[in-house]
C-alpha positions, 0 to 999 in steps of 0.5 A: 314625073314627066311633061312634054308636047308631041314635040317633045318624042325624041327628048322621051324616048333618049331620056328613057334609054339612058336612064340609069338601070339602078332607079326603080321608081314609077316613072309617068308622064304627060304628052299631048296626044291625039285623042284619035290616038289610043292605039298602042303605037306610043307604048310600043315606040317608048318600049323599044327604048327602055326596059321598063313596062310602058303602058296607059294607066287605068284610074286607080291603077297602083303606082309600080317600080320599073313601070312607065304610065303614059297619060291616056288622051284626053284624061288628065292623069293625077298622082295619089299616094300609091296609084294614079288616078284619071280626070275628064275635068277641064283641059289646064293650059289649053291640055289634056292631059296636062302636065300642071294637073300631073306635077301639082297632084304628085307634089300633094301625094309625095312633096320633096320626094317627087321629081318633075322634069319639063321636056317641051312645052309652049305654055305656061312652066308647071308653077304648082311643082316649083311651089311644092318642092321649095 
């Protein structure tokens, strides 16, 4: 899992062009996007960085190797055992998606399996992963 602002574009898309070839896991991850944003540039900018399918998740989209899922504007995007699931409910932080909603329902699903990384951020650190994985 994944979390970062706007701000943060530079640090993704280096994080996902030197990403090791040999991990497969599902990557996801939550960027504060405009909602006026649905258009396919995000994708289309992180795919020439990486080999892996990037793309928006639908709800219940499943959880695949070699992918990565952008959380969608406006829609929290939550980890369940094998695929992901989309909220409207209330912004976290000041942000929807937010990255709290993201590591806190990857610990639930997979606990010491799963693996946050914070690339930006001007609020409050994700507390609920660091809760989950100690």
């Amino acid at each position: 899992m994944i979390g970062t602002s706007w701000g943060g574009l530079d640090a993704l898309s280096r994080l996902l062009g030197g990403m090791h070839d040999a991990v497969h896991q599902p990557i996801v991850v939550a960027q504060h996007r405009a909602v006026e944003s649905r258009d396919l540039a995000l994708e289309k900018l992180l795919q020439h960085h990486t080999r892996r399918i990037v793309s928006d998740p639908n709800d219940k989209t499943p959880l695949e190797p070699d992918h990565v899922y952008l959380g969608p504007p406006d829609y929290h995007v939550l980890v369940e055992e094998g695929h992901l699931a989309l909220s409207t409910d209330a912004p976290v932080q000041f942000a929807r998606p937010s990255i709290d909603v993201l590591f806190d329902s990857a610990a639930d699903a997979y606990g010491e399996r799963a693996v946050g990384i914070v690339l930006t951020g001007a609020n409050i650190d994700p507390e609920p992963f660091a809760r989950a994985i100690r």
